[in-house]
C-alpha positions in Angstrom: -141.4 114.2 35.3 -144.5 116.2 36.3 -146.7 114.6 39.0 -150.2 113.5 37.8 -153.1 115.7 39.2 -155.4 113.9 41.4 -158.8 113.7 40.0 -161.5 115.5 42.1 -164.2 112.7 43.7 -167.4 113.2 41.7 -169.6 115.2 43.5 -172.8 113.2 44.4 -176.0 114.6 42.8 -178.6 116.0 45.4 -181.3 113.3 46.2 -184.8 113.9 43.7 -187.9 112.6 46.0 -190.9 112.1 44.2 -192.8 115.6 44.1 -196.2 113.2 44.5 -197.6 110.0 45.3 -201.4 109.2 43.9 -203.3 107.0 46.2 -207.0 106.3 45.1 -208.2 109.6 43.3 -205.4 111.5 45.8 -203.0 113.0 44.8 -200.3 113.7 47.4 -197.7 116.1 47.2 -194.2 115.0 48.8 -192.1 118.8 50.1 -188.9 119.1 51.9 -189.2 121.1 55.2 -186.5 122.5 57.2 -186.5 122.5 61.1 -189.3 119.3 60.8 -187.6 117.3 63.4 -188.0 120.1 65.9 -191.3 118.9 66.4 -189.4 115.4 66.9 -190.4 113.8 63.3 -188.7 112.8 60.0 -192.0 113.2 58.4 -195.1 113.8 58.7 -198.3 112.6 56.7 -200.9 115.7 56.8 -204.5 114.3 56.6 -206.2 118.0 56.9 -204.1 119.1 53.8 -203.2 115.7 52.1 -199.5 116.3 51.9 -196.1 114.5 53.1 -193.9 116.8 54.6 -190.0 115.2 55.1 -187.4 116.8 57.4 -184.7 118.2 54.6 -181.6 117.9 57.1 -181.8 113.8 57.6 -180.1 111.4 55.9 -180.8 110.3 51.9 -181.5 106.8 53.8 -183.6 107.9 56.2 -185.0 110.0 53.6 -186.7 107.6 51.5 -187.7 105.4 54.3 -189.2 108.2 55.7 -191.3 108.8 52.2 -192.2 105.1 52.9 -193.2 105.5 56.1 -195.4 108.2 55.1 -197.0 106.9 52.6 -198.3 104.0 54.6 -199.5 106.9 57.2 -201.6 108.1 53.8 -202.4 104.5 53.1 -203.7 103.9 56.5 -205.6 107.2 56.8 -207.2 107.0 53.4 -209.1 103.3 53.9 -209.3 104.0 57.2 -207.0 100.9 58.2 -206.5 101.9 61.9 -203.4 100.6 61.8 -201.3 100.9 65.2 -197.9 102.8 64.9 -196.0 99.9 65.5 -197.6 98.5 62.1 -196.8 101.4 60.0 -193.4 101.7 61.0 -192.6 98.3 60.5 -194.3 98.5 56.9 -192.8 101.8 55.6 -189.2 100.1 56.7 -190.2 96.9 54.8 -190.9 98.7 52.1 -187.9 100.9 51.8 -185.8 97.6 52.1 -188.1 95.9 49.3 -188.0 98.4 47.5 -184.1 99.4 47.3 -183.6 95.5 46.5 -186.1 95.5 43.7 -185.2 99.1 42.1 -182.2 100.7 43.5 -184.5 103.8 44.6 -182.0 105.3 46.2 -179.7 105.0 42.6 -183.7 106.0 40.7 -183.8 109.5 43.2 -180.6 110.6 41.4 
C-alpha cells in the first residue's frame, strides 16, 4: 500500500498594515522600513513629514502594536495632548489588546 503524502503546512500570508490612518484633516501614511530599530525604535511617528515609519524585521505582534503606538504619538502630537511617554505607551498597548479582542486585527492584516 503506498504511503499517503504529508500535506505541506499552509504557508502564512505576509501581514497587510494599513498604508494610512486619517486623523482630523491628516492623512498619515503607514511604510515599512528596514534597519529602523538601529536607531533603537519599532516605530516612529514623524511630525515634520506626518508619516509612521515601522521597523519591517519585528514581529507581526509587535507590528501592529507598534502601528498603535504610533498612532497615539500622531494623536498626541496633532491636539497637542502633551502626553508623557509613559501615557502613550500604555495607550497604543491598550489599544492593540482592544482592538485584537474586538476585531481580530491581526486575522483583518491578512
Amino acid at each position: 500500500m503506498p504511503r499517503a503524502k504529508k500535506k505541506a503546512a499552509p504557508k502564512k500570508r505576509p501581514l497587510k498594515l494599513p498604508k494610512s490612518v486619517t486623523l482630523g484633516a491628516h492623512t498619515i501614511p503607514i511604510k515599512l522600513q528596514k534597519n529602523l530599530m538601529d536607531s533603537e525604535a519599532f516605530g516612529v511617528f514623524d511630525p515634520n513629514k506626518l508619516e509612521i515609519l515601522i521597523d519591517e524585521s519585528i514581529s507581526e505582534n509587535l507590528m501592529i502594536e507598534t502601528v498603535m503606538h504610533e498612532v497615539v504619538e500622531a494623536i498626541n502630537f496633532l491636539v497637542e495632548a502633551d502626553m508623557p511617554h509613559q501615557t502613550i505607551q500604555l495607550m497604543g498597548l491598550m489599544l492593540h489588546q482592544a482592538m485584537e479582542s474586538m476585531f481580530s486585527i491581526s486575522k483583518i492584516c491578512r
